[in-house]
C-alpha positions in Angstrom: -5.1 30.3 79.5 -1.8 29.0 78.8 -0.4 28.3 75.1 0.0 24.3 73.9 3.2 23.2 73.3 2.7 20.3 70.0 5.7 19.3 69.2 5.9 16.0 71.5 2.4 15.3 70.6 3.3 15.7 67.1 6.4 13.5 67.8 4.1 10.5 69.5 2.4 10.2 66.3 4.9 10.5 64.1 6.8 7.5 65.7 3.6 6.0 65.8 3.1 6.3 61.8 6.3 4.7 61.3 5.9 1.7 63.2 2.8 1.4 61.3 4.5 1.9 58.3 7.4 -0.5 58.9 4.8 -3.5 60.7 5.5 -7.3 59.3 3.4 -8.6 57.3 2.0 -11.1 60.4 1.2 -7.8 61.9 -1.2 -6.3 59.1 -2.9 -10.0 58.5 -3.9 -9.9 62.2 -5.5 -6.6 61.5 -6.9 -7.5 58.6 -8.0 -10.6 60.3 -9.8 -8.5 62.5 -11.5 -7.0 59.7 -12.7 -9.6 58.0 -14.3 -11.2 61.4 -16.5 -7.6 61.9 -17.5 -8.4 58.2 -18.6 -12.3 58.3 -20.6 -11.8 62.1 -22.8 -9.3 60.5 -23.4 -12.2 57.4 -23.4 -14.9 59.8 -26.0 -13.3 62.3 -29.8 -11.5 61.7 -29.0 -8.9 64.5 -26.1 -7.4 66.4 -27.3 -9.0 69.8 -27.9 -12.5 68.4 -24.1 -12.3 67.6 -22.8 -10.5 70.8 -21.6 -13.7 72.4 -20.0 -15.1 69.4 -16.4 -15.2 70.2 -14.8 -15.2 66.0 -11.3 -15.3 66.0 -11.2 -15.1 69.8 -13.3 -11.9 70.0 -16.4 -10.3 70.4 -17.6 -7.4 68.4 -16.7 -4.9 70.8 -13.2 -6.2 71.5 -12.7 -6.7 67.4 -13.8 -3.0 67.1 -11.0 -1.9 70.6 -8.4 -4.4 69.1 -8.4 -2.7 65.7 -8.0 0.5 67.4 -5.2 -0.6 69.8 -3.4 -1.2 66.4 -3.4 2.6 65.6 -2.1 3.5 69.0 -5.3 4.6 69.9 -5.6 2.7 73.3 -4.4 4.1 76.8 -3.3 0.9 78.7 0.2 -0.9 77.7 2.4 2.4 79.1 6.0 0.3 77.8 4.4 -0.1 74.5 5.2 2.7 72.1 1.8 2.5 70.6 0.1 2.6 74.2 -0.4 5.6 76.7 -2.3 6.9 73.8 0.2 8.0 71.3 -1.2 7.4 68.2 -3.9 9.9 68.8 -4.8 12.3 66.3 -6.9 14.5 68.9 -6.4 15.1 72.1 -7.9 17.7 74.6 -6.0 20.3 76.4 -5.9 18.3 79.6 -3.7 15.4 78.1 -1.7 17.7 76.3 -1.2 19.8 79.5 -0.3 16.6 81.7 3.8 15.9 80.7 4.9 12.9 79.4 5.8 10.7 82.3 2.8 11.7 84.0 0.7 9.9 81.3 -0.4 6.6 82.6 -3.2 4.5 81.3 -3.0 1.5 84.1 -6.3 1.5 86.1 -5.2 1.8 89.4 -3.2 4.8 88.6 -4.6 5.6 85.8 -4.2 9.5 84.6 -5.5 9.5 80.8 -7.8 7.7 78.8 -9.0 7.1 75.4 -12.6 8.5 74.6 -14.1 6.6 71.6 -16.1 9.7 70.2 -18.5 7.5 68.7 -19.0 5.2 71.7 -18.0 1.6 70.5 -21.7 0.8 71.4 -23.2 2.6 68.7 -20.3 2.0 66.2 -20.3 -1.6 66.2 -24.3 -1.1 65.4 -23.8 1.1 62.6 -20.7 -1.4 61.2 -22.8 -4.2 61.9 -26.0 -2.3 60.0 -23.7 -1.8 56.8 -21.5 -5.0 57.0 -24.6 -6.8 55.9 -24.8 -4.8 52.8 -21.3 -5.3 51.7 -20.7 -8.0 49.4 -17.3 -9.3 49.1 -16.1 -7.3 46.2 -16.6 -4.3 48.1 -14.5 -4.4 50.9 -12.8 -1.7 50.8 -15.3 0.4 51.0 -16.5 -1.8 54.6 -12.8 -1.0 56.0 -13.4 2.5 55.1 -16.5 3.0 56.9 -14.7 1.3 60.0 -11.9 3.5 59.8 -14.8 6.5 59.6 -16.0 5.7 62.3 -12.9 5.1 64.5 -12.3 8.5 65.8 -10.5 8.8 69.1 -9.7 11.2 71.4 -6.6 11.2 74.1 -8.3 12.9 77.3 -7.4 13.0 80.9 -9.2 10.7 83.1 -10.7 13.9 84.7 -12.0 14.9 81.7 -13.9 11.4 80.9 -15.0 11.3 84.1 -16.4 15.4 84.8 -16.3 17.1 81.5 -17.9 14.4 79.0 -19.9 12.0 81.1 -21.7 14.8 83.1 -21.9 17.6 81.2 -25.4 17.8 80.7 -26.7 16.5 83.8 -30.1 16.1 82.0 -29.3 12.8 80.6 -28.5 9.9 82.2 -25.1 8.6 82.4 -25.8 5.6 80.5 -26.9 7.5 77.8 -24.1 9.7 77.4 -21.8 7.3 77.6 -23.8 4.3 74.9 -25.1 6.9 72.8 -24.3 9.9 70.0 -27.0 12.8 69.1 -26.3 12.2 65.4 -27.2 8.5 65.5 -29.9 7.6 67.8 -32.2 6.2 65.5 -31.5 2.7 63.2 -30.6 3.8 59.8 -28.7 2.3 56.7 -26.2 4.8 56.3 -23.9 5.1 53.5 -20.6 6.3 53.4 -22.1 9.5 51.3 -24.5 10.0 54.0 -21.8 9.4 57.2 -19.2 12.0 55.8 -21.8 14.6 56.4 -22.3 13.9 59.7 -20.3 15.5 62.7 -18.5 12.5 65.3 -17.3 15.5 68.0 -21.5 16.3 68.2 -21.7 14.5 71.7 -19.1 17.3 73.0 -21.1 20.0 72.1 -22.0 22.4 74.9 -19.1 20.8 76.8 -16.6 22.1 78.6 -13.4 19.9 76.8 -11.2 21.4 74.3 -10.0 18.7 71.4 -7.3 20.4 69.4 -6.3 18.6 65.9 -2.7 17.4 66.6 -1.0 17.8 63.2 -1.8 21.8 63.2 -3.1 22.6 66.5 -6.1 23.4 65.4 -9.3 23.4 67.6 -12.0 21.2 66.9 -15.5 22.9 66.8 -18.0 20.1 67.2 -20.5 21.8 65.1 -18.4 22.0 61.9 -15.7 19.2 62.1 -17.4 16.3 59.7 -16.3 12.0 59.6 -15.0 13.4 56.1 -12.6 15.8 58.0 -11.3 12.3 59.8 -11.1 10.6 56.6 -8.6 13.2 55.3 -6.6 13.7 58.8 -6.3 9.7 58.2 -5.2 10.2 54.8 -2.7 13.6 55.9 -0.9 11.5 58.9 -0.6 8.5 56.6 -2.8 6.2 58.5 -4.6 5.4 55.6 -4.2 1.3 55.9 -4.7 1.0 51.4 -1.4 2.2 51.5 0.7 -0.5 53.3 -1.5 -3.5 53.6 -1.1 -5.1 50.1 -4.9 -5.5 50.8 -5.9 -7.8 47.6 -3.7 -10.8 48.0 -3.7 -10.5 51.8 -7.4 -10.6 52.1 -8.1 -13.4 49.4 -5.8 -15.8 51.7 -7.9 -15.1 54.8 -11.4 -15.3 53.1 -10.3 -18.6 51.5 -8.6 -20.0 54.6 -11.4 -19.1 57.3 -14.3 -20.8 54.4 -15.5 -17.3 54.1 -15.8 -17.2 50.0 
């Protein structure tokens, strides 16, 4: 098996971080906008389905919960974008690392890599929506935190979506695999204690994908890598948000603004 090469990957993120780092400030409100929405449909609504319809800002749960991903570079589509063909990804499997640069193309019709949501956005929004309803406006940072928890993705071939992650265990059904994690198939109100302990790369266990750890080419072993292992890869490749989004101010504008105080 051949040796990995890191150094573009390494360079995609870094160029990544720094147009994070350097983003106006209309940029990080519409994040933040996005934040806030995911926050006030879990106060607005008893349960995730009687709110799946309800278009806030423009967007549904699962697009607000895609859109704050696309921010990170952690979307596949958009190849003239310097966020897009998925360069913001902190993992990646040895497929997309093996497939050269130009080669990389997220459009559907051609479409040669993907993004894998490791948690599937199904089951993350349920969780977000679970503990947004618990989170009082004073603690908001620690809702963003969970999101960011949460939001681990992984830069994959479209083979390896299609063969190595949706049908690896022929057992289940497809649906399953693809809506569903083994670490959170039953309701629970989990705190960020509890979720740090628990293992997002579990669904690719028995699988036949390699993820490797961009920043030290590191393989990920499913069993062993934790959410609190994603917090600190966050916090190593600063992607931590606390850092450059002047959070306070910024958020007391939009709460006020949308009537959400």
């Amino acid at each position: 098996m051949s040796t990995l090469n890191f150094d573009n990957e390494r360079a995609e993120v870094a160029a990544v971080r720094s147009k994070l780092e350097h983003a106006n400030t209309q940029s990080k409100q519409a994040l933040l906008k996005k934040l806030v929405h995911l926050w006030h449909l879990a106060q607005k609504h008893q349960t995730l389905d009687d709110g799946k319809n309800d278009r806030l800002g423009g967007y549904t749960n699962n697009e607000l919960v895609r859109k704050i991903h696309d921010f990170f570079g952690w979307m596949a589509k958009d190849n003239k974008n310097v966020k897009g063909r998925c360069k913001g990804a902190l993992y990646r499997s040895r497929g997309f690392i093996e497939i050269i640069e130009n080669d990389r193309d997220g459009r559907k019709k051609t479409q040669t890599i993907h993004i894998e949501h490791v948690v599937p956005v199904k089951v993350v929004n349920r969780l977000i929506f679970e503990y947004a309803k618990r989170i009082k406006r004073e603690n908001f940072n620690d809702f963003i935190l969970f999101v960011m928890a949460l939001s681990v993705c992984t830069a994959v071939t479209y083979r390896d979506e299609k063969e190595k992650i949706e049908r690896d265990k022929p057992e289940r059904s497809l649906s399953r695999l693809t809506s569903s994690h083994p670490e959170f198939m039953e309701p629970a109100l989990l705190s960020i204690k509890a979720l740090k302990k628990k293992h997002p790369f579990a669904r690719y266990a028995g699988s036949e994908i390699e993820v490797y750890k961009v920043s030290d080419g590191s393989l990920i072993n499913p069993g062993d890598y934790t959410f609190r292992d994603h917090l600190k890869e966050l916090e190593a490749n600063r992607f931590n948000i606390f850092s450059w989004l002047d959070l306070e101010d910024q958020l007391e504008n939009i709460l006020t603004s949308r009537g959400y105080c």
